[in-house]
C-alpha positions as CSV (number, residue, x, y, z in Angstrom):
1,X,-15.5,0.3,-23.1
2,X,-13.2,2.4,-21.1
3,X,-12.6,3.3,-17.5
4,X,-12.8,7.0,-16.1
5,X,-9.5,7.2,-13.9
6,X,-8.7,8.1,-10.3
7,X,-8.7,11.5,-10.0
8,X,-5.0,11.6,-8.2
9,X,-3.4,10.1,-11.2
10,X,-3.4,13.7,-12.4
11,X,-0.5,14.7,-9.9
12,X,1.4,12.2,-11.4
13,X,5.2,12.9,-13.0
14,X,8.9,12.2,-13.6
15,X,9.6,13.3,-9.6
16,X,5.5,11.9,-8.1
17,X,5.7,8.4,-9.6
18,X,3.7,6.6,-6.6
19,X,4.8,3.1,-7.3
20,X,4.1,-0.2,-5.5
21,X,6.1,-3.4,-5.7
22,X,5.0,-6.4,-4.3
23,X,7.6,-9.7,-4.0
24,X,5.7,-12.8,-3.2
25,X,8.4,-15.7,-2.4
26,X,6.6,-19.0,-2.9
27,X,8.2,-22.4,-2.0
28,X,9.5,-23.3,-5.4
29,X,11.2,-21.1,-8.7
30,X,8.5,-19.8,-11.0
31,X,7.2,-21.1,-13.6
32,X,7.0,-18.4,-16.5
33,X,5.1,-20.3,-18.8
34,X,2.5,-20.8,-16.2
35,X,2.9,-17.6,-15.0
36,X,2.1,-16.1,-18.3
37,X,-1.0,-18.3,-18.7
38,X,-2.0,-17.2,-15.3
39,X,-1.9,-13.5,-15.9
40,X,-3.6,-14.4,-19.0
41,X,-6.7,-16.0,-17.9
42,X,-6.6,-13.3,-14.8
43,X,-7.1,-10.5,-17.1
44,X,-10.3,-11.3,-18.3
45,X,-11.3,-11.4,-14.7
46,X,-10.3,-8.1,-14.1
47,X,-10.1,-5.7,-17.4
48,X,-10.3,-3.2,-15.4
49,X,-6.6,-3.5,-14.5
50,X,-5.8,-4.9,-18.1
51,X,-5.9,-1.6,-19.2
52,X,-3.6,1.4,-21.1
53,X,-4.1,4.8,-20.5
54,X,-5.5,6.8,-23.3
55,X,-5.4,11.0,-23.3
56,X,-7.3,13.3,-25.0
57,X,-6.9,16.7,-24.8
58,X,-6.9,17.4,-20.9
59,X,-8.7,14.2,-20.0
60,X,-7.3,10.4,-19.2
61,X,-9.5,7.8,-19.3
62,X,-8.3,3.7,-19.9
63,X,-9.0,1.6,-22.3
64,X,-8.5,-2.5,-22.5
65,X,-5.2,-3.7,-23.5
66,X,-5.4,-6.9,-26.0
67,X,-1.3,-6.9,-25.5
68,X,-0.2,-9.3,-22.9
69,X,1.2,-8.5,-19.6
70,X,5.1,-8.0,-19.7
71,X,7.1,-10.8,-17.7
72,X,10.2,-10.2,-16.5
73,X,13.1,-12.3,-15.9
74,X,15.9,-11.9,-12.9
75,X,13.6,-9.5,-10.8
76,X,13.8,-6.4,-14.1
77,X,11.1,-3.4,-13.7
78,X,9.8,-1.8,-16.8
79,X,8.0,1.7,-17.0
80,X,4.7,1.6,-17.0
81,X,2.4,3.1,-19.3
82,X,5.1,3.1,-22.1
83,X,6.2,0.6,-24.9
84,X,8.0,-1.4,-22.2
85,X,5.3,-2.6,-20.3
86,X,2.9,-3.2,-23.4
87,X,1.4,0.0,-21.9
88,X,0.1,-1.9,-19.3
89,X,-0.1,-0.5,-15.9
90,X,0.6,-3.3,-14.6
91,X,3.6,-5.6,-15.0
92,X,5.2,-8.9,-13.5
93,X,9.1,-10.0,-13.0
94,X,10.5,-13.3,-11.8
95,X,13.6,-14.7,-9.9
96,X,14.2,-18.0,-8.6
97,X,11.1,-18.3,-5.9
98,X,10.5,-15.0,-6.0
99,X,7.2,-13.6,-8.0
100,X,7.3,-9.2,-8.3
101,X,3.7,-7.8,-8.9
102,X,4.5,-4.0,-10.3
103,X,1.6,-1.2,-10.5
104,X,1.0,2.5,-9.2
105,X,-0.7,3.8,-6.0
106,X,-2.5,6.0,-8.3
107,X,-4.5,2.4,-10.1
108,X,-5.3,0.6,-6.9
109,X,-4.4,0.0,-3.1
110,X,-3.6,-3.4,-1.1
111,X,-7.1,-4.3,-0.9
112,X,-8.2,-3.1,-4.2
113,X,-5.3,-5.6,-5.6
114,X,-5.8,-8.5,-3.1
115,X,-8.0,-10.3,-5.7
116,X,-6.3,-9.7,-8.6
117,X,-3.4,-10.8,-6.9
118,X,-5.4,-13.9,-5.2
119,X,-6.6,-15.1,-8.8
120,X,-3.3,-14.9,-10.4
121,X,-1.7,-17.1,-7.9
122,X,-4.8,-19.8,-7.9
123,X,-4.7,-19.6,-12.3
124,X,-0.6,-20.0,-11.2
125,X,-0.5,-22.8,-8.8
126,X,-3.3,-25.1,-10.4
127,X,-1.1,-25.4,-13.4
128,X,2.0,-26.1,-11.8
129,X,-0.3,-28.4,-8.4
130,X,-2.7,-29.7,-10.5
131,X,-3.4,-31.6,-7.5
132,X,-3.9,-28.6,-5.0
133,X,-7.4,-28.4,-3.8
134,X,-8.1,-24.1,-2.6
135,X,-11.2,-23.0,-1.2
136,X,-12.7,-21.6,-4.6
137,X,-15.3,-19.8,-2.5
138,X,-13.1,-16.9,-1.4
139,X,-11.3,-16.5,-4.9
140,X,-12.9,-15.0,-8.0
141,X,-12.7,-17.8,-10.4
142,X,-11.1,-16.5,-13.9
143,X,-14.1,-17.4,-15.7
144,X,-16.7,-16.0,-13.1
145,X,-19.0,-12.9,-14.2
146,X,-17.5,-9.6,-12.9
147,X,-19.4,-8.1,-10.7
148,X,-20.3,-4.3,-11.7
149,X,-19.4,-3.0,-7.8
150,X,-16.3,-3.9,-8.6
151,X,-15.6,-2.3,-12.5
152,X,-17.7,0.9,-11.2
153,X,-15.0,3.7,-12.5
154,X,-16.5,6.4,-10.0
155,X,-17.9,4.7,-7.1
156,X,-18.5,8.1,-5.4
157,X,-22.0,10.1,-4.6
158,X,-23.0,12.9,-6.8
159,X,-23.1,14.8,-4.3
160,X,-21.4,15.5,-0.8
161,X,-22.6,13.2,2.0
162,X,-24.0,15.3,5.1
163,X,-21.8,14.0,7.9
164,X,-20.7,15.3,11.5
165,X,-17.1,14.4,12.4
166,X,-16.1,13.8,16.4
167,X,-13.2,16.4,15.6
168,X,-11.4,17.9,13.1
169,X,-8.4,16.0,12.2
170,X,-5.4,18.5,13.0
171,X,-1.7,17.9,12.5
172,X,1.0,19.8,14.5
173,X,2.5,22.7,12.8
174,X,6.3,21.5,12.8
175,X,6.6,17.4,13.3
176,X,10.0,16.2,13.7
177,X,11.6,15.0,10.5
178,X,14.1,12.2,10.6
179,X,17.5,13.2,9.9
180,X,19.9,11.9,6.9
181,X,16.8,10.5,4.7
182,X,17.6,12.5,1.0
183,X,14.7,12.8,-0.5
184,X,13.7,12.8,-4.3
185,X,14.6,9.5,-6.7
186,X,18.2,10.5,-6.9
187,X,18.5,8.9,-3.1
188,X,16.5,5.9,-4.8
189,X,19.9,3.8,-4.7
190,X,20.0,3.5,-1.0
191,X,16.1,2.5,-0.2
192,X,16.4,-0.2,1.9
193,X,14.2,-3.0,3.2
194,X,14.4,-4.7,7.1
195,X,11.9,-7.6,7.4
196,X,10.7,-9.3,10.0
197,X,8.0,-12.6,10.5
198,X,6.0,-13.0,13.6
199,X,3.3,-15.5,14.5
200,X,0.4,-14.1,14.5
201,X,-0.4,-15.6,18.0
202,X,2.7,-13.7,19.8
203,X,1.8,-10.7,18.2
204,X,-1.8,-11.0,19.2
205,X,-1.4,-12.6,23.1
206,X,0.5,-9.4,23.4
207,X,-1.7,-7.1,22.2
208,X,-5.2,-8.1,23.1
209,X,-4.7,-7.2,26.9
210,X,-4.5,-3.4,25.6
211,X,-7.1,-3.9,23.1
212,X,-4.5,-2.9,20.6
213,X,-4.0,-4.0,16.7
214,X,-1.1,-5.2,14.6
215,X,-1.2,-1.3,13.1
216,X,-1.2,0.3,16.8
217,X,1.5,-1.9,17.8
218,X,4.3,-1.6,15.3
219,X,3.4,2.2,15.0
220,X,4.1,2.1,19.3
221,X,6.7,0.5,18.9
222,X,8.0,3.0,15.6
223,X,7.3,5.6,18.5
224,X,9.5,4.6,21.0
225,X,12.4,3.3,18.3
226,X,12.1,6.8,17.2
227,X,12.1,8.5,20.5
228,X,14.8,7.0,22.2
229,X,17.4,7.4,18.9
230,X,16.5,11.0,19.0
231,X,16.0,11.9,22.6
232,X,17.3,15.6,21.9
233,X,14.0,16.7,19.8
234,X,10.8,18.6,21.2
235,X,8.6,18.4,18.4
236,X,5.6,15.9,18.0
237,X,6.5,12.8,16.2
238,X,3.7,11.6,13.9
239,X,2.8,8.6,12.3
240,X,0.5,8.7,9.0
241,X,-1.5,6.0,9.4
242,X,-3.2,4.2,5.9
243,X,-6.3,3.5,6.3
244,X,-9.2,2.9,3.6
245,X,-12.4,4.3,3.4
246,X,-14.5,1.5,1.7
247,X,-16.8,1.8,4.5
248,X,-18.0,5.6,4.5
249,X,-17.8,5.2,0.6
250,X,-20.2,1.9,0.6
251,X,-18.4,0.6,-2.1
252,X,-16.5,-2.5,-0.6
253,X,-15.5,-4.4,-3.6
254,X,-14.2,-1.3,-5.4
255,X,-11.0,-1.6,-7.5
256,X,-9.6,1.6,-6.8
257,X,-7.5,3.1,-4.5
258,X,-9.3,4.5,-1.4
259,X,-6.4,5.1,1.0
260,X,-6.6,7.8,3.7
261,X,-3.7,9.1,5.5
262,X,-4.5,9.4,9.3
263,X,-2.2,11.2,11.4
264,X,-1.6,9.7,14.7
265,X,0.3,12.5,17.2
266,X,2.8,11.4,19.7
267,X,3.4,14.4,21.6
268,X,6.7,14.6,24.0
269,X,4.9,13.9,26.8
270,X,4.9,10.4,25.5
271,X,8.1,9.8,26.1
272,X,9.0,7.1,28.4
273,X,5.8,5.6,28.9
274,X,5.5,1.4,28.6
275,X,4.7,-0.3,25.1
276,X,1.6,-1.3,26.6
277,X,0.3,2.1,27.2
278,X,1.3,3.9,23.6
279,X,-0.4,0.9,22.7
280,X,-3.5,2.1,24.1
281,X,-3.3,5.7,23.1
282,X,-2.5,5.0,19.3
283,X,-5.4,2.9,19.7
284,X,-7.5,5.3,20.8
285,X,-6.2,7.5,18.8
286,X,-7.0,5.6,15.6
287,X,-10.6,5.1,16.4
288,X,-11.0,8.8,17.3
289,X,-9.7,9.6,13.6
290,X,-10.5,6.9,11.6
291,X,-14.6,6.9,12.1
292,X,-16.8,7.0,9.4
293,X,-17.4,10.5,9.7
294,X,-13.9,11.2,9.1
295,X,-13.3,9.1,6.4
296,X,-16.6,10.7,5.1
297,X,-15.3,13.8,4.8
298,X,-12.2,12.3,2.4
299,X,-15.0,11.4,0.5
300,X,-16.9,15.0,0.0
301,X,-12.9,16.1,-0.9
302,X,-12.8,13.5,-3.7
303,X,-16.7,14.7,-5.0
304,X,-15.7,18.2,-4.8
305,X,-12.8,18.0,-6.4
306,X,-14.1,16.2,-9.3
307,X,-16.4,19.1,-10.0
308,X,-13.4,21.8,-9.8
309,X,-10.8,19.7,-12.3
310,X,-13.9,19.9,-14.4
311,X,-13.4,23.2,-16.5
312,X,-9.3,22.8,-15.8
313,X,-6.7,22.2,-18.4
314,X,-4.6,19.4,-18.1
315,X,-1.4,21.7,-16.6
316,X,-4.1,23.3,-13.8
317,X,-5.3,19.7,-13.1
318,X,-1.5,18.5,-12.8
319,X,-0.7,21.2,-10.5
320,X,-4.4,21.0,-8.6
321,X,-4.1,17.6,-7.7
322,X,0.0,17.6,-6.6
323,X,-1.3,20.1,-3.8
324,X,-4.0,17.9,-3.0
325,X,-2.2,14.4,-2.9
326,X,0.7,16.3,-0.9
327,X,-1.7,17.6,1.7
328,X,-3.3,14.5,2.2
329,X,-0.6,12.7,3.0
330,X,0.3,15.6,5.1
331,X,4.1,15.7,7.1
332,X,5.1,12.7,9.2
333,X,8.0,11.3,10.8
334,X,6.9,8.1,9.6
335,X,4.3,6.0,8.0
336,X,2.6,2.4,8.8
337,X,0.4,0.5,6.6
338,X,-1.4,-2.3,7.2
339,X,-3.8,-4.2,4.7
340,X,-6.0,-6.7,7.6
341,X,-6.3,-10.2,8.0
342,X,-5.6,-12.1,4.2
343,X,-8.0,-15.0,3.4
344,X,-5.8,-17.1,1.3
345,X,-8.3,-19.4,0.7
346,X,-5.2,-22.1,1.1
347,X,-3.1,-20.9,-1.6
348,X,-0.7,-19.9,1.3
349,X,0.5,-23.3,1.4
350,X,3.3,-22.0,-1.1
351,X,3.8,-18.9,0.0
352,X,6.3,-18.2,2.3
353,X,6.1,-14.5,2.8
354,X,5.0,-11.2,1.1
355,X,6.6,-8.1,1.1
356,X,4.8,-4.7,-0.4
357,X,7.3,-2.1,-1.3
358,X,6.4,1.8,-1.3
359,X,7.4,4.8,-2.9
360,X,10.1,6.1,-0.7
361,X,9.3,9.9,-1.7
362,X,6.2,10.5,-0.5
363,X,7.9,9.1,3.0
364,X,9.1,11.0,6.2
365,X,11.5,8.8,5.3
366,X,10.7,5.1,7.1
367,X,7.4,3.4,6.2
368,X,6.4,0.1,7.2
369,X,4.5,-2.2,5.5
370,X,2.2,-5.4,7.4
371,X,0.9,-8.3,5.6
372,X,-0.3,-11.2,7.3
373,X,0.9,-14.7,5.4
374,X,-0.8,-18.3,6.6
375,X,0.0,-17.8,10.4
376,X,2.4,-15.5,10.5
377,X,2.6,-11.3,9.8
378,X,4.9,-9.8,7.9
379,X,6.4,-6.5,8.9
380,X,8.4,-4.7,6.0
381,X,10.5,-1.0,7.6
382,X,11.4,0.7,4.7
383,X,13.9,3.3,4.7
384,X,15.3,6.1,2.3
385,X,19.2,5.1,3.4
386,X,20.6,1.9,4.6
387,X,21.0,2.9,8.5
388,X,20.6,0.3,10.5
389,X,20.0,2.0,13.8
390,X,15.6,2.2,13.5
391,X,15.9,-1.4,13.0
392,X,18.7,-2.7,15.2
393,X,16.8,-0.9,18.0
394,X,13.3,-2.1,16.9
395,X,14.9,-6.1,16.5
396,X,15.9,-4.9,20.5
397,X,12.3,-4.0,21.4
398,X,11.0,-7.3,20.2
399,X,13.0,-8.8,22.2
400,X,12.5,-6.9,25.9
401,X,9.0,-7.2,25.0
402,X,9.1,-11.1,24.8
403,X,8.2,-11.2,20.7
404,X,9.7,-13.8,18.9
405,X,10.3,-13.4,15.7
406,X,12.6,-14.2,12.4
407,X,14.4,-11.8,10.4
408,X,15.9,-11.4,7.2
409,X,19.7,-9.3,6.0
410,X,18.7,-5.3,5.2
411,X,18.2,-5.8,1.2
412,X,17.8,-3.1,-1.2
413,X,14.7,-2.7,-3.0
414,X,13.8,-1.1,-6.4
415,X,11.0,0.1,-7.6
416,X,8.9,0.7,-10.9
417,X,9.0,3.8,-13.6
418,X,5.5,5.1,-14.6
419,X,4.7,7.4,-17.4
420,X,1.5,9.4,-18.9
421,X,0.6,9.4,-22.3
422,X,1.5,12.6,-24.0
């Protein structure tokens, strides 16, 4: 059995790693034994992310991994793909409460991981809460068959869908680049995290009058923290925008990573207008871009891509697919990602927050992450230095807005190495 592999993965290299890190701090310190049990009994679940990537000649497919997952203690990465990591692409750290969840942009995406991730934590938790009762319905039980639309390794048509977009997405020819954000891994030692918890019903009683959305809000409120610290620029500042495209593919349940990059354009005419109307516009502005039309034409890209990397060695298909990655993620000032409403079929209850970490190179520079957790959301502003200023002033917007909220100290992150078979 193996497992054709995401076209993207190509672009990867030493300075394109595209790694995620996800710290999940439950209410009590982990329990590695359990833990390794857990990932155990997960895997067979889900081979298609217990898995090692296999080359031959210009072509990488995966194949499943009989090693075990790698656990680390004290919050250690590995490399993926190498010796390290059991040449898993997958691997898992520990410290105190906290539980790190390591893998590539290039396997999956939040809502490609969300059950993997959901029945590692219910394996976890019943061996250390026997007791615990979860609602088993929205969880895929570790001995449960595995559906095939969720191990399909090309979920895409054989041809490109016939669709008619609203518009051409268009970004501005120069957007305004934060300044003092060094890009490249040699700034790696400075990426910093600011994190924030707000109940999900302050968030939302403020938003629903402007028929806004946990993305549209924090990127309006990115906008004006932007703005106002840099009130001498002209240019547009833009937000890239995740968003998946599960829905124009028709593949809901698929593993992979279908993340689209929607670029949301806050002109300067923007500035100085209320939170409640930016609200409105990037709103708008997200359902202008983000149709199914749209993200149907990500899809065509994908299927006609696949036919060009066909005939191409694997230097051409390395090169072919960095241009590609890089101009779909396109320039932006800054980034916002934000995963929807989690089910957590009650294993919540020992969860105290999530935090998803990103790749700081493929960044303007900030990014911010949103996760919702039992009642509250979680809003992670990533940064490639440790200025406080974005978040000082965005802490100060919560606060003239009337959004209450709880905080935690700027903390630096780290993130994963990644490697391809030679």
């Amino acid at each position: 059995m193996s497992y054709r592999v995401n076209q993207l993965l190509y672009a990867a290299g030493p300075d394109l790693i595209n790694a995620i890190r996800i710290t999940i701090a439950l209410t009590e310190p982990v329990n590695a034994c359990a833990l390794e049990t857990a990932l155990e009994k997960a895997a067979v679940r889900f081979p298609f992310f217990a898995v090692k990537l296999i080359r031959r000649e210009s072509v990488y497919t995966m194949e499943p991994n009989e090693l075990p997952f790698v656990v680390s203690p004290g919050g250690r990465t590995v490399t993926l793909g190498s010796k390290q990591s059991n040449y898993h692409l997958f691997a898992f750290a520990y410290d105190n409460c906290r539980l790190y969840v390591d893998t590539v942009h290039f396997i999956t995406d939040g809502n490609g991981l969300l059950p993997f991730l959901k029945t590692i934590l219910y394996c976890y938790l019943s061996l250390v809460h026997p007791e615990a009762v979860f609602e088993t319905a929205g969880i895929a039980l570790p001995d449960s068959a595995v559906p095939e639309e969720e191990t399909d390794d090309y979920p895409y048509p054989d041809e490109p869908l016939d669709v008619q977009p609203l518009g051409k997405i268009c970004r501005p020819a120069e957007v305004f680049m934060l300044p003092g954000m060094p890009q490249g891994y040699e700034s790696a030692d400075h990426w910093t995290s600011f994190r924030y918890r707000i109940r999900q019903k302050d968030m939302m009683k403020f938003i629903s009058g402007v028929d806004g959305s946990p993305a549209s809000f924090v990127a309006s409120l990115m906008y004006l923290v932007i703005s106002e610290t840099h009130p001498e620029t002209a240019l547009p500042v833009v937000c890239g925008m995740q968003h998946q495209f599960r829905g124009a593919l028709g593949k809901p349940r698929s593993h992979m990573c279908h993340v689209n990059i929607v670029p949301m354009v806050f002109p300067p005419c923007l500035r100085g207008k209320s939170i409640e109307r930016l609200n409105t516009i990037a709103r708008g502005m997200l359902i202008l871009h983000a149709d199914d039309a749209n993200d149907a034409m990500t899809v065509n890209s994908h299927v006609l891509n696949e036919k060009l990397i066909q005939e191409m060695t694997l230097s051409q298909k390395r090169e072919y697919m960095r241009g590609v990655i890089m101009e779909g993620i396109g320039k932006n000032t800054f980034e916002v990602s934000y995963t929807g409403r989690v089910a957590w079929s009650g294993l919540d209850r020992y969860i105290t927050d999530v935090v998803p970490c990103l790749d700081m190179t493929l960044s303007g520079g900030l990014s911010v992450e949103i996760f919702s957790v039992g009642d509250s959301f979680s809003i992670n502003i990533m940064q490639r230095s440790g200025r406080t200023a974005y978040a000082d002033r965005f802490t100060e917007l919560l606060r003239d807005n009337g959004v209450a909220f709880e905080s935690a100290e700027p903390e630096h992150f780290s993130l994963c190495g990644f490697c391809l078979p030679d």
